[in-house]
C-alpha positions in Angstrom: 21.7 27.9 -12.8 20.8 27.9 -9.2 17.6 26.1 -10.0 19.0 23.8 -11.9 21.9 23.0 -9.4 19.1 22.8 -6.5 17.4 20.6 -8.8 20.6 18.2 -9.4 21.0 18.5 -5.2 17.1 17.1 -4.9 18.0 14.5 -7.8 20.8 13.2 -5.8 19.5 13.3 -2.2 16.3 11.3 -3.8 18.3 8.8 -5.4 21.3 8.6 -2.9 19.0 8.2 0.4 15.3 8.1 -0.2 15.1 5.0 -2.9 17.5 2.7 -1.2 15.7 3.8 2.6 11.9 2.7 0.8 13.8 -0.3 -1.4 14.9 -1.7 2.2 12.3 -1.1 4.2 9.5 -1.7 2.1 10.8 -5.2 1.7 11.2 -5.8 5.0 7.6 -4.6 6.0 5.8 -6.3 3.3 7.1 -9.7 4.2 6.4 -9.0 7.8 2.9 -7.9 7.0 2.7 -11.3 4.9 3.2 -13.2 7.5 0.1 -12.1 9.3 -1.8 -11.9 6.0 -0.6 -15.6 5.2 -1.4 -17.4 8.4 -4.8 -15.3 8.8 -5.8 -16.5 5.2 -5.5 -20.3 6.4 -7.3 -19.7 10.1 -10.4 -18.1 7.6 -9.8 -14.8 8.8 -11.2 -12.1 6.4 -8.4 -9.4 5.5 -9.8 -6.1 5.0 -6.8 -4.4 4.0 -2.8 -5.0 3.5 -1.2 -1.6 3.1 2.4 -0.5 2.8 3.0 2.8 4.7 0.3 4.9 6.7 -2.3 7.2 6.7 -4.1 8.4 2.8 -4.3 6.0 0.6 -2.0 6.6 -2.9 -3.0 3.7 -4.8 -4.6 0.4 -4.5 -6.5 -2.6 -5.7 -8.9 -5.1 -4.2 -8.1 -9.0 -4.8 -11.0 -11.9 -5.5 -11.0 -12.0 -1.8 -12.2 -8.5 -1.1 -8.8 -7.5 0.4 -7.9 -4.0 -0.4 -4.0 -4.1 -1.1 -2.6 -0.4 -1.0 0.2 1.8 -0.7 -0.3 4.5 1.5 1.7 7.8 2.2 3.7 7.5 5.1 6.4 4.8 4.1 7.3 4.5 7.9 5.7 0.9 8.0 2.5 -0.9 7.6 -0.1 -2.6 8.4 -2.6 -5.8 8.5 -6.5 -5.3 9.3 -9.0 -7.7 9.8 -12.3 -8.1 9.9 -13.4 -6.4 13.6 -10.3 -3.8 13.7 -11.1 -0.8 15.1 -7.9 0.2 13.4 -4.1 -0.5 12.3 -3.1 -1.3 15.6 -5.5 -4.3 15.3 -7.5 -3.2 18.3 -10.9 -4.7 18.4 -14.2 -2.7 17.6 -16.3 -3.3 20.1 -19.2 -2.0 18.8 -19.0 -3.2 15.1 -18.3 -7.0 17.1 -21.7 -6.7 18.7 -23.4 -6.2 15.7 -22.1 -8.6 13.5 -23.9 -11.5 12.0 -23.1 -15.2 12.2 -21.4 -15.5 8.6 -18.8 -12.1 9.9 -18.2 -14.3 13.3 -17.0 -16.8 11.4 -14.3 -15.3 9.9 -13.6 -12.6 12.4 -10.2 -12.4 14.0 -11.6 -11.7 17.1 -13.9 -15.0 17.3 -11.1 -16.8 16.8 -9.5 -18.8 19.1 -7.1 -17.6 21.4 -4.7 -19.8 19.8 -5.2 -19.3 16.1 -4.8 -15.3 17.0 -1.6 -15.7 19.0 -0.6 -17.7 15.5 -1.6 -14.9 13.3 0.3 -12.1 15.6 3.3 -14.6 15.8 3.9 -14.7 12.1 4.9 -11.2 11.0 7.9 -11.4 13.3 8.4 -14.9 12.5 8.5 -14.0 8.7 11.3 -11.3 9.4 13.2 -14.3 10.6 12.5 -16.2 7.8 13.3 -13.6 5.3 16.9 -12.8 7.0 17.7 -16.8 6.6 16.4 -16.7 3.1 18.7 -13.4 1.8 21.7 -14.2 3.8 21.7 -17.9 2.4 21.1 -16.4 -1.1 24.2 -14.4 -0.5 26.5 -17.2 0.9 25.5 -18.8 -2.0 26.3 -16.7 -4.7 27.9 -13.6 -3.2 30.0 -15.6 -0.6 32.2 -13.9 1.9 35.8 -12.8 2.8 37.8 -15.5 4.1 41.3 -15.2 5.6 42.7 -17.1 8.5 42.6 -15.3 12.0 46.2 -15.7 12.6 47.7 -12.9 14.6 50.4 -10.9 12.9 51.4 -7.9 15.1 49.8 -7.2 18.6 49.9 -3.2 19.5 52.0 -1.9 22.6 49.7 -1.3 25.6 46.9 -3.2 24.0 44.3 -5.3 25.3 45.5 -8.1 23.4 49.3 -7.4 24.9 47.5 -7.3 28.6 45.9 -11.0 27.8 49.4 -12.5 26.2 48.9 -12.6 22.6 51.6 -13.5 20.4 51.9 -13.3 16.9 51.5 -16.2 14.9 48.6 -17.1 17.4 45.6 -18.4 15.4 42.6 -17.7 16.9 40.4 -20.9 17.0 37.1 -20.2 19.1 35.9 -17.2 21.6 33.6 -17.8 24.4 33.0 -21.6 22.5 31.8 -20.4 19.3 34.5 -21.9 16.6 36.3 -18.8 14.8 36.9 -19.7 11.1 37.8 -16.0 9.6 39.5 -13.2 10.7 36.3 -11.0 10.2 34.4 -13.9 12.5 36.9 -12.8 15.5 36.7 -9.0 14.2 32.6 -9.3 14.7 32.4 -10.9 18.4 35.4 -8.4 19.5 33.8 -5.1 18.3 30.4 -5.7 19.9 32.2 -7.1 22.8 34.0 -3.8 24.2 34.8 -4.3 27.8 33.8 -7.4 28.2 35.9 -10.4 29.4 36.6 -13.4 26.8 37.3 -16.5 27.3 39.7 -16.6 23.7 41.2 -20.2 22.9 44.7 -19.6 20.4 46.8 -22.7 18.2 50.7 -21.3 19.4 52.7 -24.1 18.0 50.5 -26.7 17.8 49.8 -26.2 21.6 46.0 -24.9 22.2 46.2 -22.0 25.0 43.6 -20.2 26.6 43.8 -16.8 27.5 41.1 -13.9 29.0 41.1 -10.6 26.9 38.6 -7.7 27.7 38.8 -5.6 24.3 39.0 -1.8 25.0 36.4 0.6 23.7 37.4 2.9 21.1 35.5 5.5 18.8 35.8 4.5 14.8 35.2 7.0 12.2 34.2 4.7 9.0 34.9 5.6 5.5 31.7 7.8 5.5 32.4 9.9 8.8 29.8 7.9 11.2 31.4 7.4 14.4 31.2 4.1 16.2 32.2 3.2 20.0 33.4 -0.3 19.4 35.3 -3.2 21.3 39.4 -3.5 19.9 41.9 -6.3 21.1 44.7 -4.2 19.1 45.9 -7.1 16.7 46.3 -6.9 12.6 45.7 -10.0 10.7 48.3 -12.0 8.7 49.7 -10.4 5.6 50.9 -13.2 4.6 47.7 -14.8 3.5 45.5 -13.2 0.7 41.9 -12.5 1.3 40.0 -15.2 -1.3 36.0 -15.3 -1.4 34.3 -18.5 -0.8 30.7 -19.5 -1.9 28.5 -22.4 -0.1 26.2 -24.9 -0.7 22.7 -24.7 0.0 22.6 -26.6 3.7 26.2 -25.0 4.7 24.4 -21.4 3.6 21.2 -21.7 5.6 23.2 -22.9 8.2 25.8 -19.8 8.4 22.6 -18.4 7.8 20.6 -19.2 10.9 23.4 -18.6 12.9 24.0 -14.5 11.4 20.2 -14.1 12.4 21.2 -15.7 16.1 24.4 -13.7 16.4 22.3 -10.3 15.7 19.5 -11.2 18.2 22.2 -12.7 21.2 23.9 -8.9 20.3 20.8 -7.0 20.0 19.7 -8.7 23.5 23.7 -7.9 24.5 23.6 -4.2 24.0 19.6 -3.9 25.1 21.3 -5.2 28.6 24.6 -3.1 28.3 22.0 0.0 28.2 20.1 -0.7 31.4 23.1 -1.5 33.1 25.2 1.8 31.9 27.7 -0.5 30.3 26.8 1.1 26.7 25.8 4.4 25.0 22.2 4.4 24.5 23.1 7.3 21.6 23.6 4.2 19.5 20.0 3.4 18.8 18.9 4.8 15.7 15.6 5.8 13.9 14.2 6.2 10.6 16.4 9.0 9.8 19.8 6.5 10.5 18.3 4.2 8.2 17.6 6.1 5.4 21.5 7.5 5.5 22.8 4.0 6.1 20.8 2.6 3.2 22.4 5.7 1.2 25.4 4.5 2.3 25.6 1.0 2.1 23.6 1.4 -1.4 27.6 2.7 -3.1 28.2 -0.5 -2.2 26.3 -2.8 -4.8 22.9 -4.7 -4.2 24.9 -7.2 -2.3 25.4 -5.0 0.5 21.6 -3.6 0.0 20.3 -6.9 0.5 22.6 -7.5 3.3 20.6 -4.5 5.7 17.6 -5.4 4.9 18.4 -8.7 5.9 19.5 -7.3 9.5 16.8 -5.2 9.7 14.3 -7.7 9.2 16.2 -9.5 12.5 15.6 -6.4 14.2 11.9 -5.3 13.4 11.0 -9.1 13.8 12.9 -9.1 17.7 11.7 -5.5 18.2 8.1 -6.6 17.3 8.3 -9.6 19.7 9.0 -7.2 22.9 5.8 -7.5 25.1 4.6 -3.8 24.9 0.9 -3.0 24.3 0.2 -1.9 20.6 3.3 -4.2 19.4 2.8 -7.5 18.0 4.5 -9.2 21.0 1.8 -7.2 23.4 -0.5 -9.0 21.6 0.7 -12.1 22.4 1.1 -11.1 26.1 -2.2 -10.1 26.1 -3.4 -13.6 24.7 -1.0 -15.5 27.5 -2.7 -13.8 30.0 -6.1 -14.8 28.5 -5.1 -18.4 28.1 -4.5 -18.5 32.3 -7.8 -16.7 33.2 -9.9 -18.3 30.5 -11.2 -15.3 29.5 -9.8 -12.2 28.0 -8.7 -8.6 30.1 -11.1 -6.3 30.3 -11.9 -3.8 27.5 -10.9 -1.1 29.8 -7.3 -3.0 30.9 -6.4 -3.6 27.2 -7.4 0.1 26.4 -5.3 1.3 29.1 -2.2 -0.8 27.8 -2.3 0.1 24.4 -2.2 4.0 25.6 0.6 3.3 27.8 2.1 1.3 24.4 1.1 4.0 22.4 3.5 5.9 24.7 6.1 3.9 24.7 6.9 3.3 21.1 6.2 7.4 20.6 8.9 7.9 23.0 11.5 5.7 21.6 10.8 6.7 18.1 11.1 10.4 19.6 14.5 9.3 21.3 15.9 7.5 18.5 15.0 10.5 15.6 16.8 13.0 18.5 19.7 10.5 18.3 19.5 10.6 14.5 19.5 14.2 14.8 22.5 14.5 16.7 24.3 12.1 15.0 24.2 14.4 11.7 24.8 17.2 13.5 28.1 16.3 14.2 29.0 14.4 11.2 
């Protein structure tokens, strides 16, 4: 019986956390590993290999083009390689460059131009963006979303919202100048907003008014037990309108669209800031192991909801990807700036030196974020 219950446990760990973590992650790596492959493919770069995960190979093919597509067995990412990698990290091989005849030139990455590589490194993030659009239109358009009218129904006693003269009946109708058509839209900017000042325009009456409300920070134990520190004017809705669901047409959905993507980078870029300057928690950020139990989590929720993080996700490997640190795609594209202005590339020895202090970096963080993760069970 024991076996069989630790069985059952294993059964519903794998199917609760593990499939939803790969279902949204491999997604959101192979579409930013397309985008290289695409955009390489039309400069006449020759693609060695396109593999989801690291390290052994698991299983694989090669296409008419003599790319080896593959699935490797560390499902913590991918990678692109190209003709003249020394390896995944898309560091050149010196040696192997040297030695190459004039047909390999041709259709090495690293004969290129400096523009058609800076292209190439550009797309995977690019594509994360372009993914995000695609799944959050596909969901304004069928899914849709909550809509209820950001009207103010009670405003809490010693509140921020009391503080900045909120009455009920207020409808809320922009904050800092971006419109507010929903409830949930004022519930969004508010909670990753905590201490901050807004500039909050209300409809009392007919009359527009503008008030200044700095939302308090307050911990928030969701429906699952995760605990997050989160901005609160201390208003409830309206009950006297009911919540309906709207759906959109295709231009109105990629539009709500490309402004969810810009909403996560301006807040991503927001907290980023709120960290150096003390303002926020950097206990917040969250690793592999946060994924995998928020996919669990948001996988009770339907497909829907599924889609929905990987869509964010994609935002944020695509922005994370773009930050100008050696061995990430946007140290790449430092790296090509900076050869662009002297006419010449760094030195072997400069770009081997960034890529260890890259290397680093991104060990650190992922060190710091899996501690977070770590912690963040621990008292859950």
């Amino acid at each position: 019986m024991e076996i069989l219950a630790s069985m059952g446990g294993t059964a519903s760990w794998l199917l609760g956390y593990v499939i939803p973590f790969l279902f949204v992650l491999t997604i959101v790596v192979f579409f930013h590993e397309l985008g290289h492959f695409w955009v390489a493919r039309r400069a006449g770069v020759k693609v060695v290999a396109f593999s989801l995960g690291f390290g052994p190979e698991l299983f694989g093919f090669n296409d008419r083009h003599g790319t080896r597509w593959k699935v490797s067995a560390i499902p913590l990412g991918g990678y692109v390689k190209f003709l003249g990698d020394d390896n995944a990290a898309s560091t050149p091989d010196r040696a192997n460059l040297e030695q190459m005849s004039e047909a390999d030139r041709r259709v090495s990455f690293f004969h290129k131009s400096v523009g058609a590589r800076a292209a190439i490194v550009a797309a995977g993030p690019i594509a994360n963006f372009i993914l995000a659009i695609v799944i959050f239109s596909v969901l304004f358009m069928t899914v849709g979303r909550p809509v209820m009218t950001p009207q103010v129904d009670t405003v809490q006693e010693g509140s921020a919202a009391e503080r900045a003269g909120f009455q009920p009946q207020d409808i809320i109708l922009s904050i800092d100048g971006t419109p507010i058509e929903t409830f949930g839209d004022m519930q969004r900017i508010v909670s990753a907003s905590a201490e901050q000042p807004l500039r909050i325009v209300v409809d009392r009456g007919g009359e527009h008014v503008n008030l200044t409300a700095t939302p308090d920070r307050r911990e928030i134990t969701d429906s699952f037990g995760n605990v997050h520190r989160l901005g609160v004017l201390g208003i409830s809705r309206a009950t006297g309108g009911a919540v309906k669901t709207e759906t959109y047409g295709p231009v109105k959905a990629v539009s709500m669209a490309t402004h969810e993507v810009w909403f996560i980078v301006d807040r991503t870029f927001s907290y980023l800031g709120g960290v150096v300057t003390g303002r926020e928690s950097a206990d917040q950020l969250g690793g592999p192991i946060r994924i995998a139990q928020v996919s669990g989590q948001v996988a009770t929720f339907g497909i829907a909801a599924l889609l929905q993080l990987a869509a964010v996700l994609s935002v944020s490997i695509g922005l994370l990807n773009l930050f100008p640190v050696p061995l990430l795609d946007g140290g790449h594209l430092l790296f090509y700036a900076i050869e662009a202005l002297r006419g010449r590339p760094l030195s072997d020895r400069a770009q081997e030196v960034g890529f260890r202090i890259g290397l680093a970096l991104v060990l650190m963080l992922m060190l710091f974020a899996t501690w977070n993760d770590i912690l963040n069970i621990s008292k859950s």
